[in-house]
N, C-alpha and C positions, 0 to 999 in steps of 0.2 A: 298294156294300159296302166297296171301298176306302178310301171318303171318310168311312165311319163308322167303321172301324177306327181310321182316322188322328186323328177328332173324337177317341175315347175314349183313346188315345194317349196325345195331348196334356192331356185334362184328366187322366188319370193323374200327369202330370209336373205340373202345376199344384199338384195335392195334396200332391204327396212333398215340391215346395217348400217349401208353407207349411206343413207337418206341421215340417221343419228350421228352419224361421225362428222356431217358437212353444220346439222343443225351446234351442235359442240363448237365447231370452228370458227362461226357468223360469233354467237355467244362471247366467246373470246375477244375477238377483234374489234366489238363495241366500247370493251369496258377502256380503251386505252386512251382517249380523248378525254373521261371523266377524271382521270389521274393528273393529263395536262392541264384541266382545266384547274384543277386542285393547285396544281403548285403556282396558277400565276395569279391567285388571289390570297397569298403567302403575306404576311403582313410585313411591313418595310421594316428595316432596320432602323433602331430604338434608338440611334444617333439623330437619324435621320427623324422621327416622328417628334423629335423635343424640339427639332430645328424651328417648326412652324406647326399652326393651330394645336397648340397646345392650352395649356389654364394653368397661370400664373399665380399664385395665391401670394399676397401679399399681407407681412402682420402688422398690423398698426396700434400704435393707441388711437382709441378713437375720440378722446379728450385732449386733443393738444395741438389746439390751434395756435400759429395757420398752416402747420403742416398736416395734422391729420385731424379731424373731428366728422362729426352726424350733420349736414348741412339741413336748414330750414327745411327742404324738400322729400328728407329723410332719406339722401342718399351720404356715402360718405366722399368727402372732397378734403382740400388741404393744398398745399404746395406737394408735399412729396406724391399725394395720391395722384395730382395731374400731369406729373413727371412721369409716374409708372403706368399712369393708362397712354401718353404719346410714348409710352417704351412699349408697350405691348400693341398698341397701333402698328408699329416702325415696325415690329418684328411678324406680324400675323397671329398674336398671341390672346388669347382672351385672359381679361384680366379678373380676378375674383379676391374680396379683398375679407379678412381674416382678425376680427378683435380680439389681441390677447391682452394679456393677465399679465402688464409690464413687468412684475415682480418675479414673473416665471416665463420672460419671453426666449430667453433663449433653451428654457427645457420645452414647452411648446415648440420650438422650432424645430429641435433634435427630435422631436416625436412624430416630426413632417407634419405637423396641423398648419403650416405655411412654406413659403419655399425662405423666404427672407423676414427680418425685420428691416421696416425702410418706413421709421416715423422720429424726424428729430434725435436721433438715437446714436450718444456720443461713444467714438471710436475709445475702447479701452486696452490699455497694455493687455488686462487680463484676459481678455477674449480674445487676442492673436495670441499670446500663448497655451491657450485652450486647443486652435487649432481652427478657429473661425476663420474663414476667408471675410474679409473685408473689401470693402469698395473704396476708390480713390475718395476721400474727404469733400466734402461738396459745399460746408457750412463751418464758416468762427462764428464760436458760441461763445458767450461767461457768464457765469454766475451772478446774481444778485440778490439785492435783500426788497420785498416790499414791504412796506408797511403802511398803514394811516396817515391820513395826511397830515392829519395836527397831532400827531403824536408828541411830535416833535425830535425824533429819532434821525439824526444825519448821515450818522456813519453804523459800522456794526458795533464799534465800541460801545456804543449807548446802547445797544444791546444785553450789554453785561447785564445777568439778575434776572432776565427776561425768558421768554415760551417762543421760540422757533418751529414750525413746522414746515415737513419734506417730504417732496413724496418717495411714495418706499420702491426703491429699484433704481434709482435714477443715479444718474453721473454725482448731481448734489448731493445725495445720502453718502454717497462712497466719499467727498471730497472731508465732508462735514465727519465721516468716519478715518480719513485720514490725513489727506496734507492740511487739513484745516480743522484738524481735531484741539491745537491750542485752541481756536477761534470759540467752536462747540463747545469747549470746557468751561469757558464765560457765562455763558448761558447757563440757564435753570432749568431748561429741560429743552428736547430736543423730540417731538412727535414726527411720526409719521404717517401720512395717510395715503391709500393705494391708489388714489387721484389729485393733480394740481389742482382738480376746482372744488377739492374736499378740502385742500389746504387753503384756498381762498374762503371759502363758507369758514374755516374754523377762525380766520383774519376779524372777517363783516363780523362774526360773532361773539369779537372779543374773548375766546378760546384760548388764542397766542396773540401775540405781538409783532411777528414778521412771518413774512413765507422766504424762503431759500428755492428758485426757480432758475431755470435759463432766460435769458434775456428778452428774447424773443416772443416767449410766452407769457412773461411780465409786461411788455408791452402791449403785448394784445390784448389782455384783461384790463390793463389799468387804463385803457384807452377807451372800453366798454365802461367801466363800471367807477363814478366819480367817489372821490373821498379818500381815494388812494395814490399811493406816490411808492416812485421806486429812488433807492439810496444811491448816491452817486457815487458808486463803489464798484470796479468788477473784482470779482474774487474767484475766480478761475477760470483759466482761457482754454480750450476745448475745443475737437471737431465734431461735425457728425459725418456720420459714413452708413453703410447698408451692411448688415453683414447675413451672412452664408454659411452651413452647415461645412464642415469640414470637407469633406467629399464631394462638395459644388462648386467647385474651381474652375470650371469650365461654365458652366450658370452666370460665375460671378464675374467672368470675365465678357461674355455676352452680353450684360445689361451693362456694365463698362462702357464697352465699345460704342451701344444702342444711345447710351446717355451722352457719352460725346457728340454722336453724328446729330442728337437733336441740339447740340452746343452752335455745331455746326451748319447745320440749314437756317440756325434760328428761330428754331419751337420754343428750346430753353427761354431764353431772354425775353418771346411774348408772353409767355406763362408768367414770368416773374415779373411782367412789366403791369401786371394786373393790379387796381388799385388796393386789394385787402392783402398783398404781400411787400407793401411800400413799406414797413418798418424792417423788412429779410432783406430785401434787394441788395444794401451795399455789402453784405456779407457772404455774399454765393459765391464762393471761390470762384466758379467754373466761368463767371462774368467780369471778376473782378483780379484778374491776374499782375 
C-alpha cells in the first residue's frame, strides 16, 4: 500500500511539472505580436515627416508694409506673407509666422526661432558669404529719400547740413555706411531707428529732414499719410530674396520650387494683382521677365 501511495505521489509531481512547463510555453509565445506591433508604429523617416504637415515658421518684420505688417484684423498679412501661406497650402504645410528684431534677424534665425526671413529682405553679398542659402531674387528695389513736401528739397544734394534718418539693419544703413558713405558724409547727422515708422514719426516731427527707405515702402506711406513727398532720385538698385540657414539647402530649394509652381498655375499673379500691391506689381521679377 506504501508503494502505491508513493507510485501516485510521484506521478502527481510528474503532472504539476509538465502542467508549468506548458503554462511557461503559452506565456512565451503571447509576447511576440506585442513586439510586431511595436515596430510598425516606428515613427517615419525625418526626410519623410519635413516632406508634409509640418509648421513652417516664418520671420518677418512685421512693420513693413505691404510685404509684411499687423492687418486691421490683427492678423499679420503683406505680400510676402500671402505668398508663403499659398507655399505652405501647396505643400501640406502649416504656416506659423515669427516677429523678429530686424537688427538681429539673421542671429534669430541661426537660433531656429524661425525657419527663414522672407519680409522685403534685400539679398546681400555678405550673407552668401556667410554661408546663407538664399532664394532666387523675386523683387528690384532702390533706395530713396523722403521728405516734406514744402521742404523744398529736390535732390539729396540739398540735403547737405541736414538730419537723415534709417532704419537700423537694413540694406539702406549698410549702403549709407558704404557705397554711399561720400553721400552720408554731407549730412549732419545720420540716425537710426529700429522701425521705418519710427523713422517716419521722427520726419512728421520735425526730428530730421528726410528718411532713407526702399521704394516700396516710401510709397506706401506716403500714399497714406499727406504732406509728404518722395525725391526723384534712386540711389541704390537691390533685390530681395528669402534667406536660409546654411544647413537648409534642401528647405531652400523646396520653397523655390513651391514658389515657381504657384508662378505657374497662377496663384502668384492673383495675389499680386490685388489692389493694395499696385505700387509692387511692376517689379516682381517672377511676372515681369
Amino acid at each position: 500500500m506504501k508503494k502505491l501511495l508513493s507510485l501516485i505521489t510521484v506521478l502527481c509531481m510528474l503532472f504539476a511539472l509538465c502542467a508549468c512547463g506548458d503554462s511557461s510555453a503559452a506565456s512565451s509565445t503571447t509576447a511576440a505580436p506585442a513586439e510586431e506591433t511595436s515596430a510598425e508604429t516606428e515613427a517615419a523617416p525625418a526626410g519623410e515627416a519635413a516632406s508634409s504637415g509640418r509648421t513652417f515658421i516664418m520671420g518677418i518684420d512685421p512693420e513693413y508694409p505691404p510685404f509684411s505688417f499687423l492687418g486691421d484684423d490683427g492678423n499679420y498679412t503683406g505680400f510676402d506673407v500671402e505668398i508663403c501661406q499659398a507655399v505652405c497650402d501647396h505643400l501640406g504645410w502649416d504656416l506659423e509666422i515669427f516677429s523678429v528684431n530686424w537688427d538681429e534677424k539673421l542671429v534669430q534665425l541661426d537660433s531656429m526661432e524661425c525657419d527663414c526671413v522672407w519680409s522685403g529682405m534685400t539679398i546681400l553679398d555678405s550673407m552668401k558669404e556667410a554661408g546663407y542659402n538664399i532664394s532666387k531674387p523675386y523683387f528690384d528695389n532702390t533706395q530713396v529719400l523722403v521728405v516734406k513736401a514744402d521742404s523744398g528739397f529736390k535732390s539729396s544734394a540739398d540735403l547737405a547740413g541736414k538730419v537723415v534718418a534709417v532704419q537700423l539693419g537694413t540694406s539702406g544703413e549698410s549702403l549709407l555706411n558704404g557705397d554711399l558713405a561720400d553721400l552720408a558724409g554731407t549730412f549732419e547727422n545720420v540716425i537710426t531707428c529700429d522701425s521705418f515708422l519710427k523713422c517716419f514719426t521722427e520726419l512728421e516731427g520735425n526730428a530730421v529732414d528726410a528718411v532713407f527707405v526702399d521704394m516700396p515702402v516710401a510709397a506706401n506711406y506716403v500714399a497714406a499719410h499727406e504732406g509728404l513727398t518722395i525725391i526723384d532720385e534712386d540711389l541704390g538698385a537691390e533685390q530681395y530674396g528669402i534667406a536660409f540657414r546654411a544647413d537648409d539647402a534642401e528647405l531652400c530649394a523646396t520653397v523655390d520650387a513651391a514658389v515657381q509652381e504657384l508662378v505657374e498655375n497662377g496663384t502668384y499673379a492673383e495675389i499680386a494683382s490685388k489692389p493694395e500691391y499696385e505700387e509692387i506689381v511692376n517689379n516682381l521679377l517672377f511676372l515681369n521677365k
